[in-house]
N, C-alpha and C positions, 0 to 999 in steps of 0.2 A: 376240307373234309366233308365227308354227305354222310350222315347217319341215316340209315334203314329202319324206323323201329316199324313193329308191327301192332302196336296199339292203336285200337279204335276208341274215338271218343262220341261215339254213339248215343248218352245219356245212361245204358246199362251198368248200375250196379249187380257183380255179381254177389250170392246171399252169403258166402263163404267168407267173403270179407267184412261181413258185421259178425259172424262165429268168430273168426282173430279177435277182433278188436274187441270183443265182449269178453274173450278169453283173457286177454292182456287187461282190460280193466277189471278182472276177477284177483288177480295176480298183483297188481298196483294196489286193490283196496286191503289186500290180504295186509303186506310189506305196511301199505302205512297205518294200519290194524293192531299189526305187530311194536310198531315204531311207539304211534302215540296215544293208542287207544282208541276209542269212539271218539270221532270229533268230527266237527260237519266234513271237512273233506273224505275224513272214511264214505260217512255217508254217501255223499254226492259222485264219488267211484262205484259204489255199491251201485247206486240207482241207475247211472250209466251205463254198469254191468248189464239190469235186468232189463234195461230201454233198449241194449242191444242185440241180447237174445230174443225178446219178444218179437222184434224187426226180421230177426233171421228165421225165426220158425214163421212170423206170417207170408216172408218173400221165399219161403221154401214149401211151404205145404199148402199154400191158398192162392 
């Protein structure tokens, strides 16, 4: 079998894929927010969150 894909591995990150993944880590610290309260992994979801929009807005606007 020969697969075709068309993915380049060029070194580009495109900035839409740190807006997912910040989106998704908004959504995880919610759920475990919900679950178990403040506890450090809340935390460390949270900051993950903000580490990944800050990424997204400076590889989209600068």
């Amino acid at each position: 079998m020969k697969y075709n894909l068309k993915m380049g591995i060029d070194g580009v990150i495109e900035p839409i894929y740190f807006l997912i993944t910040s989106i998704g880590f908004v959504i995880l610290s919610l759920i475990q927010y919900k679950k178990t309260g403040k506890t450090l992994e809340t935390i460390y979801l949270f900051i993950l969150a903000i580490f990944f929009i800050v990424c997204f807005i400076i590889l989209n606007f600068y």
